[in-house]
C-alpha positions in Angstrom: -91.5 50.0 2.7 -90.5 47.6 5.8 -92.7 44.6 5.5 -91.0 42.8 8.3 -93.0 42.5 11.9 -91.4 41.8 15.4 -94.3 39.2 16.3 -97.0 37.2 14.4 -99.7 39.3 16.9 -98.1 42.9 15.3 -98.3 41.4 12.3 -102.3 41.1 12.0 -102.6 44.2 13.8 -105.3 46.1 12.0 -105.9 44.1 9.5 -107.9 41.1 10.7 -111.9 41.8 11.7 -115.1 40.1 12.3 -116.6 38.5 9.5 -113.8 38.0 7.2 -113.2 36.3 4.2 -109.3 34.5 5.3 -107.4 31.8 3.5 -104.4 30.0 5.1 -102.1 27.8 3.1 -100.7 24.8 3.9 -101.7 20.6 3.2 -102.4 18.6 6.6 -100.0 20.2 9.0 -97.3 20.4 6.5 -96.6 24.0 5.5 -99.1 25.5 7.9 -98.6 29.2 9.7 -98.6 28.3 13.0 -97.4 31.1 14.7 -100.0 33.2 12.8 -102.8 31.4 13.3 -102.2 31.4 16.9 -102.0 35.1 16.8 -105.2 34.9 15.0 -106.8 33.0 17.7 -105.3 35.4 20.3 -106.9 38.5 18.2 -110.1 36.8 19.4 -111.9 38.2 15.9 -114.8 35.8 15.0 -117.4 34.6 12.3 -114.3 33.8 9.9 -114.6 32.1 6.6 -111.6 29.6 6.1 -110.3 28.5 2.7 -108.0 26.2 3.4 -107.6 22.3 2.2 -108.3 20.7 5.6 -109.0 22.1 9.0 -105.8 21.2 11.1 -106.2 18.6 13.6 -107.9 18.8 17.4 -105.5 21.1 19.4 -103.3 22.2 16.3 -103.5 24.3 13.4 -106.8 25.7 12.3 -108.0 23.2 14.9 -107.3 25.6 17.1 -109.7 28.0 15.9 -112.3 25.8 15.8 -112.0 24.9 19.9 -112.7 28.5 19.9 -115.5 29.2 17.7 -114.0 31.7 15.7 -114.6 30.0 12.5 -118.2 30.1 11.2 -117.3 28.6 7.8 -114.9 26.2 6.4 -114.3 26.4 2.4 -112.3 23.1 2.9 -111.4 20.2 0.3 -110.7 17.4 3.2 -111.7 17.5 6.6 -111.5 14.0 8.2 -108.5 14.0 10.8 -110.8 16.5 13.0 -113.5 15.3 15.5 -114.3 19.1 16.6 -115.3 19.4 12.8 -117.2 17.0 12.5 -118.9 17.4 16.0 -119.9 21.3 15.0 -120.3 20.6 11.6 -123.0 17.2 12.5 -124.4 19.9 14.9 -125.3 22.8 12.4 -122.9 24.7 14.4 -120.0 25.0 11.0 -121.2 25.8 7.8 -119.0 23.6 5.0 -118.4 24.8 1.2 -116.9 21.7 0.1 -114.5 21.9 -2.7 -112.8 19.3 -4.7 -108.9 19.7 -3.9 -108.2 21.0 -7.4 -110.9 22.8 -7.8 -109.8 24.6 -4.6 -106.6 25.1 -6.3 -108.1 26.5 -9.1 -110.6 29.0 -7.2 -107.3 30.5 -5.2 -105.3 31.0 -8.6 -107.8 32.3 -10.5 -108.1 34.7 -7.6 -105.1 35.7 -7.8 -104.8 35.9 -11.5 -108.0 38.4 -11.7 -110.3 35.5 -13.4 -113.5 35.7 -11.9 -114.7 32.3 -12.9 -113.6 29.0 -14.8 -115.7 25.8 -16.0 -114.6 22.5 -15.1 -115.9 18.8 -14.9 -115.4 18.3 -11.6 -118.0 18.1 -9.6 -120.8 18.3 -12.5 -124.4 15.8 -11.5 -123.2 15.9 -7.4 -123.6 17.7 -4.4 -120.9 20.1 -5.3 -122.9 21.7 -8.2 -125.8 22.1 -6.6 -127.1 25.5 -7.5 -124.0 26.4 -10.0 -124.4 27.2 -13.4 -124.1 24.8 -15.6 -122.7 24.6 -19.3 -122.2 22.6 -22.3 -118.9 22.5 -24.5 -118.1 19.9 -27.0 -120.9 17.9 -26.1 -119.9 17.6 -22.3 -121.3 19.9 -19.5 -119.4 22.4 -17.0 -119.8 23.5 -13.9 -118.9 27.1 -13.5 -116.6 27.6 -10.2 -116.3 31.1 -8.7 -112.6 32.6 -7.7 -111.9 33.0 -4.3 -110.1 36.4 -3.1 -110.2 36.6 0.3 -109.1 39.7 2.5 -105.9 38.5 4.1 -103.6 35.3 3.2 -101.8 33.6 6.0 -99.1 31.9 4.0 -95.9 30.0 5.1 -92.6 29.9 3.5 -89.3 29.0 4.5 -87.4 31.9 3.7 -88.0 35.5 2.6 -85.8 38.5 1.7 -86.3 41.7 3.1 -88.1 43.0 -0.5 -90.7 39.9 0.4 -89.6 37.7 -2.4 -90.1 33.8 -1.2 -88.5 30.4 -1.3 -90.7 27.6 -0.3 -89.3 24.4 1.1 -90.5 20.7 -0.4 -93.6 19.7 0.0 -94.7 23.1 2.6 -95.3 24.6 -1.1 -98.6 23.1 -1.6 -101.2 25.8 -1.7 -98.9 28.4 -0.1 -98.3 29.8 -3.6 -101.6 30.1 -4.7 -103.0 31.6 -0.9 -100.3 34.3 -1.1 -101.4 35.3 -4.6 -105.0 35.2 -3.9 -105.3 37.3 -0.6 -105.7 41.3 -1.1 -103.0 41.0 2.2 -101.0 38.6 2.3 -99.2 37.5 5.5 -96.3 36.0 5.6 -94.6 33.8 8.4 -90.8 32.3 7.3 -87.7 30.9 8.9 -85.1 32.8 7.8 -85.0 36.6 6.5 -82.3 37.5 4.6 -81.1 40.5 2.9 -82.7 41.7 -0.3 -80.9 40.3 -3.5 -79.0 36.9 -0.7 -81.5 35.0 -2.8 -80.8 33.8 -6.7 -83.4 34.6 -9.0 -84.2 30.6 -9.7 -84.3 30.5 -5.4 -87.8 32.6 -5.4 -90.4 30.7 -5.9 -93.0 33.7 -5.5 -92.1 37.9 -6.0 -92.2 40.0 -3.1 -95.0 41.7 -4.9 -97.7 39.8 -3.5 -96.2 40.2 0.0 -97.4 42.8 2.1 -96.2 41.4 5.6 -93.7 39.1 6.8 -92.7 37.7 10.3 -89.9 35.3 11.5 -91.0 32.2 13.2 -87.3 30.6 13.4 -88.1 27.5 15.2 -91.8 26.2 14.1 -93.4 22.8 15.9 -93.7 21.3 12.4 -95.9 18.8 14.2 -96.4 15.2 12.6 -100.1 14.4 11.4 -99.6 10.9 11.8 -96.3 8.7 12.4 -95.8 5.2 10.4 -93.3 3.0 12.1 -92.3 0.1 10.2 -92.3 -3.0 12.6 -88.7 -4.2 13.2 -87.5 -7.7 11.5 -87.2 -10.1 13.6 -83.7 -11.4 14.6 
């Protein structure tokens, strides 16, 4: 089976619709799809759910989506470096599930490993477990957290052999992983494609079994979220 696409737009053919359940992977901008989720923007589907930790920045990322209405719902962890968030959002305009960040985490793993539902801590007398079920171990009580599966998984890696095994790269690992593993499809954009068996077992970081797609994106913008300069000394 060739799971290798000429073009992020090819890739998604047929597969993304209205009303879909989508998570993309990445932390900030670090280790975000971006050729994919400008092809998603392009496919001009609509009324998306969005797992994702954040929501891009104005112009960039899943920000991108957001200019264009195409997201209806953010399932989201942080979302403060975007003012067309917060604009929709303020306006009743964006619905917002909001997560803690390892809850999130946990929701896309146990996804992916076929566990419906887990208890945790986190979360329990706030907002978050509004409306949850709640439970008592050891004296302490739980809040029970649902697993997200969602229909497709835009995921980004740095390289990927032909069989669709993966090697992440630093810190662009973040919740690519767990996204890839989670999604019924899971799409896949990388910088380098190599032949099938290039890469040493302790090199793949996720089996090509969870990989239904993949597309090359050699040169990525990799854009900065924010730059720190330190001041120079003074002579």
């Amino acid at each position: 089976m060739n799971k290798i696409f000429p073009s992020a737009a090819k890739a998604l053919e047929g597969i993304v619709h209205d009303g879909q359940l989508l998570a993309v992977g990445g932390f900030g901008l670090c280790g975000i799809p971006e050729a994919l989720i400008d092809a998603l923007r392009d496919s001009a589907v609509k009324n998306l759910t969005v797992i994702s930790n954040n929501a891009g920045v104005d112009g960039f990322g899943l920000g991108k989506l957001l200019e264009t209405r195409q997201i209806k719902r953010m399932i989201s962890s942080y979302v403060g470096e975007n003012k067309e968030f917060e604009r929709q959002y303020l306006a009743g305009e964006l619905e917002l599930e909001f997560t803690p960040q390892g809850t999130l985490a946990e929701r896309l793993r146990a996804g992916g490993a076929g566990i419906p539902a887990f208890f945790t801590k986190t979360g329990v007398g706030t907002l978050v477990a509004e409306g949850k079920e709640l439970r008592e171990f050891d004296g302490e009580r739980f809040v029970m957290e649902r697993a997200l599966v969602p229909d497709v998984a835009l995921v980004k890696a740095h390289r990927a052999d032909k069989s669709g095994n993966l090697q992440f790269r630093y810190t662009a690992r973040n919740f690519n992983p767990a996204a890839a593993m989670a999604g019924k499809i899971t799409v896949v954009e990388v910088e380098e494609i190599v032949e099938t068996g290039a890469m040493v077992p302790d090199q793949v970081h996720l089996p090509g079994i969870y990989v239904h797609r993949i597309v090359l994106n050699a040169q990525p913008e990799k854009r900065i979220e924010k730059r720190t300069v330190r001041e120079a000394a003074p002579a």
